[in-house]
N, C-alpha and C positions, 0 to 999 in steps of 0.2 A: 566307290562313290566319291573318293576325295574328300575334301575338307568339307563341313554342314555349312550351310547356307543360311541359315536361318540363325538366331541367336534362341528363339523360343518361339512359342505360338504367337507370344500378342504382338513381334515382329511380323512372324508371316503371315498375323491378319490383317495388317497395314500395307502388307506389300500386295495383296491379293484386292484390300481393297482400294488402291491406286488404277490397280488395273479393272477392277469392273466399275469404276466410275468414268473410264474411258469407252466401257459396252454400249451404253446410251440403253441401259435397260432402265423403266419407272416404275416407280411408284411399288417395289418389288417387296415378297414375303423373305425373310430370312429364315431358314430354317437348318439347324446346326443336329448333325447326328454327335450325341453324346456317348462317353462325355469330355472326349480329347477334341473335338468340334467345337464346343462350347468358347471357349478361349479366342477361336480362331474368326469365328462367329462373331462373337460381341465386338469386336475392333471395326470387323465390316458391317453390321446394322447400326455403329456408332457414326463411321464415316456418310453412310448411303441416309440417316437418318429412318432407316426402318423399322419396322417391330420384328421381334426375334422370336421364333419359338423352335420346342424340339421335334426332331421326329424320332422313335423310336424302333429300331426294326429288331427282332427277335428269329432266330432260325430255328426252322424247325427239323431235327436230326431225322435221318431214314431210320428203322427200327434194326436194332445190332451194329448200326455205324453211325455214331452219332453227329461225326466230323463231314459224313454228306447230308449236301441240305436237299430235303424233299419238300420244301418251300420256303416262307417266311411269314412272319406276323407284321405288320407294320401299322401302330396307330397312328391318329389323325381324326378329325371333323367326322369321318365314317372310315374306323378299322376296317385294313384289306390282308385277306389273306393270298398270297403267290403262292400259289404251285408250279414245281420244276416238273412237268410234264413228263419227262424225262423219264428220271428217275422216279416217278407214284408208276407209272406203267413196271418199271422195271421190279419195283416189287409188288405189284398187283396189288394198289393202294389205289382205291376213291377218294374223291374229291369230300365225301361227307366224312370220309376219315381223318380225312387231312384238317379238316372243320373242328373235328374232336378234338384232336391233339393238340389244336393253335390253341384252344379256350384256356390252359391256367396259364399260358403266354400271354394273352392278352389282360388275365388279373393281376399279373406280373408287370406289364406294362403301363398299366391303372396306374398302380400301386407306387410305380416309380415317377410318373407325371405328377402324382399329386405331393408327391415327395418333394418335389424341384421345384414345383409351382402352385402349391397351396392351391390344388383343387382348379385351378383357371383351367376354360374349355381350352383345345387347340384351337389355334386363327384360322380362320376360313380360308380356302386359298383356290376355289373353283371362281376362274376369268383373271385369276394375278399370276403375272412371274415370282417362280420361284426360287431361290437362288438356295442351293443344296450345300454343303458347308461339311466338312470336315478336314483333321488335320494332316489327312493325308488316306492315300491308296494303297493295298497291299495284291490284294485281289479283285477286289472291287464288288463281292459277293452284296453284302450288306446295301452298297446304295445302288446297286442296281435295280435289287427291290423296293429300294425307296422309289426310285423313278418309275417300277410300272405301278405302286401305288397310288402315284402323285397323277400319270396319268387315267388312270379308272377315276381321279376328281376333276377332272373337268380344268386341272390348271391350263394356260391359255399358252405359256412356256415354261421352261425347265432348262435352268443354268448350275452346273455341277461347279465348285468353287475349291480348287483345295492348291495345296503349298506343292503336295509332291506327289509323285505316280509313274508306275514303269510303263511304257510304252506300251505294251500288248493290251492292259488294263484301259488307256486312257483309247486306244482303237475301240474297244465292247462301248465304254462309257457312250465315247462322240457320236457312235451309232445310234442308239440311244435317248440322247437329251438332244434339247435346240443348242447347246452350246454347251463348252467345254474351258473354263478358265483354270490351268495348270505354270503355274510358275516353272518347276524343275519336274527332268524327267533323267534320270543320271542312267547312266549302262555303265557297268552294270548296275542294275539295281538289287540293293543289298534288304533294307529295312527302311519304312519311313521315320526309326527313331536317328536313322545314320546323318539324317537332312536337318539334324538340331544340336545346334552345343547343350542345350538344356532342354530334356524330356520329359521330366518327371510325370508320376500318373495324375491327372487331375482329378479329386476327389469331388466327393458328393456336393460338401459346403464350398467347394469354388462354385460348382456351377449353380446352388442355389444363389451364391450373396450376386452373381452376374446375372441370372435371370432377377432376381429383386430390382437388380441396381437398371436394369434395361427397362423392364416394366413401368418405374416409376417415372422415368425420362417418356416412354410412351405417351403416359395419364398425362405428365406435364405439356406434351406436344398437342396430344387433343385436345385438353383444356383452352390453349391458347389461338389454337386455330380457329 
């Protein structure tokens, strides 16, 4: 992959968000998958002046292998669950099964939203662009689900926003979403922590004191408007 590119996140959210200020996307949601997104996130809803919130996606394991996903959980304004079609036929799994299995994901995902955001609903986002945010690509499992969840809401577009991603991933995505903003795409590609001089894991209370600190800039923008 060579030398990283990036010095850290809140670099490569500045440099991500240079470039979707050049999209001529308005009036847009930011929505950051946590919690290595969050970072990358709050630089681009600083720049764009938007409001920020999370989206959370949870995988749901096949039964006996837990590393394939037989769909996904993902909340929002109305929790969606994805099913891999696929693989529920390949182990003679229904869709009401599939149903069972997401529910202590989805109290899991409660649990974690009100963690990071003191109980605030999710932002509506049916007729807004969306701009999808994390700090990079591996597989791209996780937000691909974000994207068909975001579509069953009625959002009006979907813009995937990340520092880095390999090539075959960033093909599935552009299919996909209305647009696709990728700074670096290296071959080979090793790991998205290889695209950073400084990786660290981002914890819980960064990404609370950054959603606090984005919230309160919000109240102050409506206030004044």
């Amino acid at each position: 992959m060579g030398n990283p590119e990036f010095k850290d996140r809140n670099e490569a959210g500045e440099l991500l968000a240079k470039a979707l200020l050049n999209s001529g996307v308005e009036n847009p949601v930011i929505l950051a998958m946590p919690r290595g997104g969050v970072p990358v996130a709050a630089r681009i809803a600083d720049a764009l002046g938007a409001p920020l919130d999370l989206v959370f996606v949870r995988k749901i394991g096949a039964p006996g292998q837990p590393e394939l996903a037989l769909g996904a959980v993902v909340d929002g304004d109305t929790p969606q669950i994805v099913v891999n079609d696929d693989v529920a036929t390949a182990f003679g799994i229904r869709d009401a099964q599939v149903q069972a299995m997401a529910e202590p994901l989805l109290v899991e995902i409660e649990h974690r939203r009100k963690s990071y955001l003191t109980g605030h609903a999710p932002l509506p986002v049916a007729g807004k662009s969306a701009i999808l945010v994390d700090d990079g690509i591996a597989t791209g499992a996780s937000i691909k689900a974000a994207i068909e969840a975001l579509r069953a809401r009625d959002v009006r577009k979907i813009i995937v926003a990340v520092p880095v991603a390999p090539s075959d991933a960033l093909g599935e995505l552009e299919a996909l979403a209305d647009d696709v903003v990728c700074l670096s795409s290296p071959e080979p590609f090793l790991a998205v922590g290889a695209a950073y001089q400084q990786f660290p894991q981002t914890s819980d209370q960064e990404v609370i004191a950054l959603m606090q600190r984005l919230g309160q800039l919000e109240t102050r923008r409506t206030a004044d408007a």
